[in-house]
CHARMM internal coordinates of N, CA and C (Angstrom, degrees):
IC EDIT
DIST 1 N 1 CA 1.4370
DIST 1 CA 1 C 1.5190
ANGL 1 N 1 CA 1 C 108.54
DIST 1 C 2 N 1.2980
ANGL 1 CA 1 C 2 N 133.65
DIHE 1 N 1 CA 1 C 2 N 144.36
DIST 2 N 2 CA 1.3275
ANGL 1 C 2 N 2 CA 146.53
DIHE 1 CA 1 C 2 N 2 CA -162.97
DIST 2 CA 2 C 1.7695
ANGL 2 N 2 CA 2 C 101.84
DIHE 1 C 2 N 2 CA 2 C -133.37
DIST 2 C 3 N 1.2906
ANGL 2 CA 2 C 3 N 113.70
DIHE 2 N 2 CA 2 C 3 N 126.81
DIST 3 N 3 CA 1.2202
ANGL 2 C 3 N 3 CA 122.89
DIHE 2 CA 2 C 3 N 3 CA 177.68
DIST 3 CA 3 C 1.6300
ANGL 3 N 3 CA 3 C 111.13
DIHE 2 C 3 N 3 CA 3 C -103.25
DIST 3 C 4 N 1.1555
ANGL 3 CA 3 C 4 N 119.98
DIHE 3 N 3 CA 3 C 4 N 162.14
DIST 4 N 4 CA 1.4687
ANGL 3 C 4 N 4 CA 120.95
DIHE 3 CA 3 C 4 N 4 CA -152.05
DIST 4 CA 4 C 1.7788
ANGL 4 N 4 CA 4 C 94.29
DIHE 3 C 4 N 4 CA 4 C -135.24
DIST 4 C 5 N 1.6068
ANGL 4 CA 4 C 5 N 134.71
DIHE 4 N 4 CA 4 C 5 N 97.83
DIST 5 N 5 CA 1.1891
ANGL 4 C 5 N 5 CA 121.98
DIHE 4 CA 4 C 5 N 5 CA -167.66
DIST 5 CA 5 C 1.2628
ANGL 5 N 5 CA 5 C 108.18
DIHE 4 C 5 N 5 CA 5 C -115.42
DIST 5 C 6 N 1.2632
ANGL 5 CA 5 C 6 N 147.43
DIHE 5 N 5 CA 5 C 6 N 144.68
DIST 6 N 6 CA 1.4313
ANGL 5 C 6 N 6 CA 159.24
DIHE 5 CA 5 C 6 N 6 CA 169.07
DIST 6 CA 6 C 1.2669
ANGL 6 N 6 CA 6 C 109.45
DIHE 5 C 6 N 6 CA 6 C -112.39
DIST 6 C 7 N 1.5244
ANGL 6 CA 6 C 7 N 98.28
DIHE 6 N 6 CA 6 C 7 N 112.24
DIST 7 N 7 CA 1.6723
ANGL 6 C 7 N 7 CA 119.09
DIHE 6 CA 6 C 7 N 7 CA 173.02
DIST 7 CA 7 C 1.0829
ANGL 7 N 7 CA 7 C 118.63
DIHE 6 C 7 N 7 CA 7 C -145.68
DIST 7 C 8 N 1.7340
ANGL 7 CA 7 C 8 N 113.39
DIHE 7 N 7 CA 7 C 8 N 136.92
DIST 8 N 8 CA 1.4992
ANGL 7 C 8 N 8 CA 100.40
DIHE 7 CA 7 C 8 N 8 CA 175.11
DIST 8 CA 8 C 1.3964
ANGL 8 N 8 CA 8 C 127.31
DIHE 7 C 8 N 8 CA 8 C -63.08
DIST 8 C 9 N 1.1687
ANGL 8 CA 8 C 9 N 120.20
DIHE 8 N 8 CA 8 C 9 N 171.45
DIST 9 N 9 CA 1.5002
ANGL 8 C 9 N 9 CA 123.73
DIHE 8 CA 8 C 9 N 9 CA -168.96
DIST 9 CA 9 C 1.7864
ANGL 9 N 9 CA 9 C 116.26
DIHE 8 C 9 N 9 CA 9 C -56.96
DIST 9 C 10 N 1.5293
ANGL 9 CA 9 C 10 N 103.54
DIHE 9 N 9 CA 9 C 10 N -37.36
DIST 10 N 10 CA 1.4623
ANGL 9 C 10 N 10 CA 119.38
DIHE 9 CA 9 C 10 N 10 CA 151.13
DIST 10 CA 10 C 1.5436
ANGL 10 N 10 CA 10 C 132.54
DIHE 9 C 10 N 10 CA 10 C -45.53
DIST 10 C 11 N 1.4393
ANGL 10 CA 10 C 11 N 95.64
DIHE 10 N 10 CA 10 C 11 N -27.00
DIST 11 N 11 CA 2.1299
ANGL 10 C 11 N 11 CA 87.04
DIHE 10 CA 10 C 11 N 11 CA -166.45
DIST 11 CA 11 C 2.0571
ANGL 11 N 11 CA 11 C 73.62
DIHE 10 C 11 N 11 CA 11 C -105.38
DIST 11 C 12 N 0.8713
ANGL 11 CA 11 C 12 N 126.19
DIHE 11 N 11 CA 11 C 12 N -27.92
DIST 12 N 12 CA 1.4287
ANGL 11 C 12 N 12 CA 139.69
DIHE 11 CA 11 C 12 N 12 CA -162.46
DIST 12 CA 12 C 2.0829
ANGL 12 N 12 CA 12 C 89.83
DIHE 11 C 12 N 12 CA 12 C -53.51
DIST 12 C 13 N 1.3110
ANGL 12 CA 12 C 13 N 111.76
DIHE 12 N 12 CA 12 C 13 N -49.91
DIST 13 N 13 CA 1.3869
ANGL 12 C 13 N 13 CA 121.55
DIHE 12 CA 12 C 13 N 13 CA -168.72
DIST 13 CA 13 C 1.4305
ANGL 13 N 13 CA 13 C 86.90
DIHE 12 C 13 N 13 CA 13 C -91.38
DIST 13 C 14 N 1.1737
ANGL 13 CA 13 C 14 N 152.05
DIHE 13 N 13 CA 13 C 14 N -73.71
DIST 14 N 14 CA 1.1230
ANGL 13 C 14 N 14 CA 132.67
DIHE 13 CA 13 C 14 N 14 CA 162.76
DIST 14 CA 14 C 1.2512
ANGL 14 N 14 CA 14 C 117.31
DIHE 13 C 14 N 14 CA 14 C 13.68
DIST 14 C 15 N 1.2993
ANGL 14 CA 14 C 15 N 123.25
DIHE 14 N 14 CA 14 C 15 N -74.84
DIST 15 N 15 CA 1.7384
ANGL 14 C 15 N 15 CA 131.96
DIHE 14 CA 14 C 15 N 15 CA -151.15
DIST 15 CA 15 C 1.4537
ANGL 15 N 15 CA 15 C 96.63
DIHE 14 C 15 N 15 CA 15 C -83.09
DIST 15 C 16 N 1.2754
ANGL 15 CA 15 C 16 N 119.79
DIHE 15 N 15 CA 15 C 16 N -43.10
DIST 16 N 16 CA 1.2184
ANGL 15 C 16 N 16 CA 119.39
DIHE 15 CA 15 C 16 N 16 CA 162.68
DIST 16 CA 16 C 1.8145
ANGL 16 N 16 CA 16 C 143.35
DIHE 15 C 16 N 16 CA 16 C -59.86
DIST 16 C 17 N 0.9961
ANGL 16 CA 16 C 17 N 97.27
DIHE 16 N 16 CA 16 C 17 N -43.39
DIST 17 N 17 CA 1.9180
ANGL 16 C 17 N 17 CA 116.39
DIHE 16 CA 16 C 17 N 17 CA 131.00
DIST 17 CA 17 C 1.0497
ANGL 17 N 17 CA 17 C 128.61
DIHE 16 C 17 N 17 CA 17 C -18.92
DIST 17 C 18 N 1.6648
ANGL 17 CA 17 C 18 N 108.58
DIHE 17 N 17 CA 17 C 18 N -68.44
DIST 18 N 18 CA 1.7284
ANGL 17 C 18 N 18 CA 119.11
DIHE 17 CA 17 C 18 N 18 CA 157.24
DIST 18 CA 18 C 1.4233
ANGL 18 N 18 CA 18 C 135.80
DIHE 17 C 18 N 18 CA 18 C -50.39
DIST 18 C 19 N 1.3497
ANGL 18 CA 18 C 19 N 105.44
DIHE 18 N 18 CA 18 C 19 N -36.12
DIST 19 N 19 CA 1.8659
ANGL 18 C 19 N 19 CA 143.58
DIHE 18 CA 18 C 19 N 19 CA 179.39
DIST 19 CA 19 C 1.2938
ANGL 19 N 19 CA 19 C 76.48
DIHE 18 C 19 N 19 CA 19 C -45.23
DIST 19 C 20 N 1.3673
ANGL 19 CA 19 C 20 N 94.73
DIHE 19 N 19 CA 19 C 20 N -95.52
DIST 20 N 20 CA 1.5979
ANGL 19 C 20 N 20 CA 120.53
DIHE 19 CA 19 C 20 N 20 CA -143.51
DIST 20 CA 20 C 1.5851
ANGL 20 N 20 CA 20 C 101.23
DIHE 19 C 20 N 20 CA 20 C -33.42
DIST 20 C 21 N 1.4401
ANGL 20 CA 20 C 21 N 125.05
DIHE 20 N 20 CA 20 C 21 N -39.48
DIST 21 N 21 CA 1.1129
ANGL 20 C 21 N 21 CA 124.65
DIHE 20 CA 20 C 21 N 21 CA -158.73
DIST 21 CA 21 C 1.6050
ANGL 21 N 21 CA 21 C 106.77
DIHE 20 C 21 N 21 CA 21 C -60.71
DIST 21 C 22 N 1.3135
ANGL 21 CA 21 C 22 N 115.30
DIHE 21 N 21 CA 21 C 22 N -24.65
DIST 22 N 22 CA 1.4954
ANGL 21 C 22 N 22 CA 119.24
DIHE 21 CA 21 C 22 N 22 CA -173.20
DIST 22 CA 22 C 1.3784
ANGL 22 N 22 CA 22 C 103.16
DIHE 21 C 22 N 22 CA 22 C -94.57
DIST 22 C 23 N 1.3756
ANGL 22 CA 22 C 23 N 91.23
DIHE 22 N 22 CA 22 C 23 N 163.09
DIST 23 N 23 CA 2.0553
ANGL 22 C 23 N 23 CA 102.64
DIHE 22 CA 22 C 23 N 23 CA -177.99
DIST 23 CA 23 C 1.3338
ANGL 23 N 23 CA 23 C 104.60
DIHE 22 C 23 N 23 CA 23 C -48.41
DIST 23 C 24 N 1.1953
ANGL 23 CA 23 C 24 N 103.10
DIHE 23 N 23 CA 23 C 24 N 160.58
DIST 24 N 24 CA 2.0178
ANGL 23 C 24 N 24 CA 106.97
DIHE 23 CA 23 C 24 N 24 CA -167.80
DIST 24 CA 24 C 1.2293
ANGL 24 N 24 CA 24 C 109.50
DIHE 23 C 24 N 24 CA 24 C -87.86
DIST 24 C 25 N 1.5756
ANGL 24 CA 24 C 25 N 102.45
DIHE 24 N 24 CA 24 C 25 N -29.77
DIST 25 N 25 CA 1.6138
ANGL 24 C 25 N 25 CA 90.92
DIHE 24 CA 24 C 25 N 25 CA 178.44
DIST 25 CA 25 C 1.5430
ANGL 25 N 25 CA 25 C 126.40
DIHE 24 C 25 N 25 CA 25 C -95.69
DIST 25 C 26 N 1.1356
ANGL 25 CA 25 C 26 N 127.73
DIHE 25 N 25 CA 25 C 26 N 21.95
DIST 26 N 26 CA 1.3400
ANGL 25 C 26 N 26 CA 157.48
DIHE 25 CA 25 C 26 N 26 CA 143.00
DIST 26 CA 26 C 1.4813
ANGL 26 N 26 CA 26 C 104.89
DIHE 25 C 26 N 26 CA 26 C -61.77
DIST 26 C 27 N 1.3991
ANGL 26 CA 26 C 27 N 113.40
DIHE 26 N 26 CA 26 C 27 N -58.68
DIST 27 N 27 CA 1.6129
ANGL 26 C 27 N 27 CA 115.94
DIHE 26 CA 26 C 27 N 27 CA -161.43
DIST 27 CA 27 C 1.5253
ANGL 27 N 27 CA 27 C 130.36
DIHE 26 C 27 N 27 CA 27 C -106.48
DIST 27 C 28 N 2.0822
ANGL 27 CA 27 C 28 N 97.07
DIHE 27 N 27 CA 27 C 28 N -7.10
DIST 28 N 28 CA 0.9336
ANGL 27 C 28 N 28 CA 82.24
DIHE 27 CA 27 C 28 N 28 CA -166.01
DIST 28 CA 28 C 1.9900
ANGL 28 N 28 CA 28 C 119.76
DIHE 27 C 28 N 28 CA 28 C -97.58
DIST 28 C 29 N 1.1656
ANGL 28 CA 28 C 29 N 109.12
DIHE 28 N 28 CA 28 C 29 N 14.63
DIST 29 N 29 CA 1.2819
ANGL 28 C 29 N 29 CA 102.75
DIHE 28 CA 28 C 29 N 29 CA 162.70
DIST 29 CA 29 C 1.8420
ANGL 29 N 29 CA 29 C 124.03
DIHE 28 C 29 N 29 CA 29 C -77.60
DIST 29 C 30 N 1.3927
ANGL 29 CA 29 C 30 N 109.29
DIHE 29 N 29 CA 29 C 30 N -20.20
DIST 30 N 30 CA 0.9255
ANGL 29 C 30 N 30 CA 108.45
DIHE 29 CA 29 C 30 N 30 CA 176.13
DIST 30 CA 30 C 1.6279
ANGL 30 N 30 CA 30 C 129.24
DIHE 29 C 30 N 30 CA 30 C -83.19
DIST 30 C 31 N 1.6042
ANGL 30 CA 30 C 31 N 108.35
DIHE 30 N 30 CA 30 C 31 N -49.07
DIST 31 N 31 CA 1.8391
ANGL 30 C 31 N 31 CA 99.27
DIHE 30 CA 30 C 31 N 31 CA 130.07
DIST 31 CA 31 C 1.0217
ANGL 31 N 31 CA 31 C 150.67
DIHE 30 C 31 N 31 CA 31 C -12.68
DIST 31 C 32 N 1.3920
ANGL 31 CA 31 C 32 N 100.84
DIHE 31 N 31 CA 31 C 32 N -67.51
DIST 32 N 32 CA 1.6501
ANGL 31 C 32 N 32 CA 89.38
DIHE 31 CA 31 C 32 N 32 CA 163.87
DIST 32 CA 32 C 1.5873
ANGL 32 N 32 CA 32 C 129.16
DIHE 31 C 32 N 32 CA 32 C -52.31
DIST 32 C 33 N 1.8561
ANGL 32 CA 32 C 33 N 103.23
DIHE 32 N 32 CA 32 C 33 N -33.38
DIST 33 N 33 CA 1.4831
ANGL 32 C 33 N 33 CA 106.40
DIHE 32 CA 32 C 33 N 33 CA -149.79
DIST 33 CA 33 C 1.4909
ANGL 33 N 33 CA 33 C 92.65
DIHE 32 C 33 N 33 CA 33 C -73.65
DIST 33 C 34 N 1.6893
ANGL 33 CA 33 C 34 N 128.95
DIHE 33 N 33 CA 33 C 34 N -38.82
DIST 34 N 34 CA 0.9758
ANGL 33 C 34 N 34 CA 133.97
DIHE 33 CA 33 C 34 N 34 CA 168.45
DIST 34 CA 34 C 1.3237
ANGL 34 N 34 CA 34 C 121.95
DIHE 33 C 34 N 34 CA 34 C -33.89
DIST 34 C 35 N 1.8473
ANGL 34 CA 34 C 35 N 111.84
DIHE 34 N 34 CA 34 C 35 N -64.99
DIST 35 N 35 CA 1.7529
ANGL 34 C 35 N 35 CA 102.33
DIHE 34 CA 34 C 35 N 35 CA -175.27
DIST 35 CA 35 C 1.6492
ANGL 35 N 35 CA 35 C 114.71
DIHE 34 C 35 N 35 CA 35 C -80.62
DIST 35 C 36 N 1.6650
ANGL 35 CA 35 C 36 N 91.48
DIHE 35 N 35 CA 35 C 36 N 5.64
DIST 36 N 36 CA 2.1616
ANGL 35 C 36 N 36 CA 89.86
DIHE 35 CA 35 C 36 N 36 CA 173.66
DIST 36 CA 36 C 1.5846
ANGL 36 N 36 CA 36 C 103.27
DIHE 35 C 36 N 36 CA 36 C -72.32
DIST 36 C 37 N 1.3707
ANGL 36 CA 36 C 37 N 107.90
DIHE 36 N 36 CA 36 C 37 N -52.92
DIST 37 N 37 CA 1.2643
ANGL 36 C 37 N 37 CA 129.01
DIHE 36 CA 36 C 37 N 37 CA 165.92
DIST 37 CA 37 C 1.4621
ANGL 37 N 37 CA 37 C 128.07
DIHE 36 C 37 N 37 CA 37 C -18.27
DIST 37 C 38 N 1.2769
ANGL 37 CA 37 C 38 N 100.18
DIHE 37 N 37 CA 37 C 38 N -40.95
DIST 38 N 38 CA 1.6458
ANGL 37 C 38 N 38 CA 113.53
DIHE 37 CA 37 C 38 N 38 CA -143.73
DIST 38 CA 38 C 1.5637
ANGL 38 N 38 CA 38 C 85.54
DIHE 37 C 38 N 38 CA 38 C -114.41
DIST 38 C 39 N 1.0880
ANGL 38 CA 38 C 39 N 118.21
DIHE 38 N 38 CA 38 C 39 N -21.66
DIST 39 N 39 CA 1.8078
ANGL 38 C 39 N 39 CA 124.24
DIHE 38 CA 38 C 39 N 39 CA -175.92
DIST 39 CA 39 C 1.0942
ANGL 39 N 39 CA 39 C 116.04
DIHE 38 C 39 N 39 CA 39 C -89.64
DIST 39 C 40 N 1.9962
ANGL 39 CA 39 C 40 N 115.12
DIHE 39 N 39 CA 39 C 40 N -26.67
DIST 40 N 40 CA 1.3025
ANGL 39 C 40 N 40 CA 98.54
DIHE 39 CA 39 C 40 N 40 CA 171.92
DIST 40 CA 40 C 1.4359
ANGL 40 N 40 CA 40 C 99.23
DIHE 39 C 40 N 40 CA 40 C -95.33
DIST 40 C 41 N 1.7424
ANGL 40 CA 40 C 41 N 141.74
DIHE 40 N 40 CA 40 C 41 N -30.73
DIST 41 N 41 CA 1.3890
ANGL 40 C 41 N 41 CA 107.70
DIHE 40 CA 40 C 41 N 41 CA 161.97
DIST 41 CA 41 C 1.4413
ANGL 41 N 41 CA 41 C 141.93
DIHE 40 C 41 N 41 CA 41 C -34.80
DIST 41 C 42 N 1.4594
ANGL 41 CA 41 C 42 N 109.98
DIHE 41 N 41 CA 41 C 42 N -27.29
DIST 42 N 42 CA 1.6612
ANGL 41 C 42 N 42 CA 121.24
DIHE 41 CA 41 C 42 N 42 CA -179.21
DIST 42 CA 42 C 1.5959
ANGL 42 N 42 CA 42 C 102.12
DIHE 41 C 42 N 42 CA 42 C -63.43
DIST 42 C 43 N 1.2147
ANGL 42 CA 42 C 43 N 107.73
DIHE 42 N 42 CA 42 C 43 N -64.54
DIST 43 N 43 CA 1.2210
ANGL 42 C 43 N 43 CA 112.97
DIHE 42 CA 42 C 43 N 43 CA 168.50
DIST 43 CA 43 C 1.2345
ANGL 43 N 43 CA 43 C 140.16
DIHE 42 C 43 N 43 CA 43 C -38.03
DIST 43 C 44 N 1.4374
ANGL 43 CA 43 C 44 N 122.34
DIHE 43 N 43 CA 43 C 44 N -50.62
DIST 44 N 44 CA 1.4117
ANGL 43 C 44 N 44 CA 114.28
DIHE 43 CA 43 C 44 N 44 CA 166.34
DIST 44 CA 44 C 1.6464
ANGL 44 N 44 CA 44 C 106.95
DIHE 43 C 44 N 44 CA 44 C -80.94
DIST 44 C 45 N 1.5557
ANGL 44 CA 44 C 45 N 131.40
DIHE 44 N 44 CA 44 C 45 N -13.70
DIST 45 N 45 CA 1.4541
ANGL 44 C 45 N 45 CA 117.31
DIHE 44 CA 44 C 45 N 45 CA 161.22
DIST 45 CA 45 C 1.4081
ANGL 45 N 45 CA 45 C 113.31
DIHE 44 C 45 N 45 CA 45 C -59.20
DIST 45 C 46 N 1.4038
ANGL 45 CA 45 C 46 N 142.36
DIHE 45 N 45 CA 45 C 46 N -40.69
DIST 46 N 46 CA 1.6310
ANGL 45 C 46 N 46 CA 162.38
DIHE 45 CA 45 C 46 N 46 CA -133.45
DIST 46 CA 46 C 1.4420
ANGL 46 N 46 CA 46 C 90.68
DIHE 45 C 46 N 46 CA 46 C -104.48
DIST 46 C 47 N 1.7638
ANGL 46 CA 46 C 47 N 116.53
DIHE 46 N 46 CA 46 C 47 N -47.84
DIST 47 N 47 CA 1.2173
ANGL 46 C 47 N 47 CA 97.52
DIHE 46 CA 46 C 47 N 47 CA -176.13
DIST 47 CA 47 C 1.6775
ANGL 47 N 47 CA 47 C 139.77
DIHE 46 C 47 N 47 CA 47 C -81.25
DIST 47 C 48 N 1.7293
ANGL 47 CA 47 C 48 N 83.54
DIHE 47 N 47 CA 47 C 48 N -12.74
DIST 48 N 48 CA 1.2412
ANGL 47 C 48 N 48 CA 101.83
DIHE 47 CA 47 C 48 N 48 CA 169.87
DIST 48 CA 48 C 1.8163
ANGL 48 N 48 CA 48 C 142.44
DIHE 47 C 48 N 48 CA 48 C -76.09
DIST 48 C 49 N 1.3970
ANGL 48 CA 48 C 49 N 88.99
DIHE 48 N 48 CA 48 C 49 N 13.44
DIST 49 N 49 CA 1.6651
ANGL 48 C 49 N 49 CA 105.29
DIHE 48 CA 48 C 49 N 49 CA -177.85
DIST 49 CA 49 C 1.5465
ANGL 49 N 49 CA 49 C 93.51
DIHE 48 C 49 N 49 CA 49 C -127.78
END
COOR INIT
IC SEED 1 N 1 CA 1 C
IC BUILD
């Protein structure tokens, strides 16, 4: 099951903030999936102007 979350770009670094604080290899697949995430939203916002 896949959850679908809406956050501003602020609480967005937030959660990630928290991440980091834990061992990496615990966290770091989920990190990534977040700023993959977050890079292709930029992108289709950026491309759209």
């Amino acid at each position: 099951m896949e959850f679908t979350f809406k956050l501003t770009e602020a609480e967005a670094q937030k959660v990630l903030d928290a991440l980091i604080k834990e061992p990496y290899i615990t966290v770091v697949d989920v990190v990534n999936k977040i700023q993959e995430q977050a890079s292709e939203q930029r992108q289709k916002n950026d491309g759209g102007h």
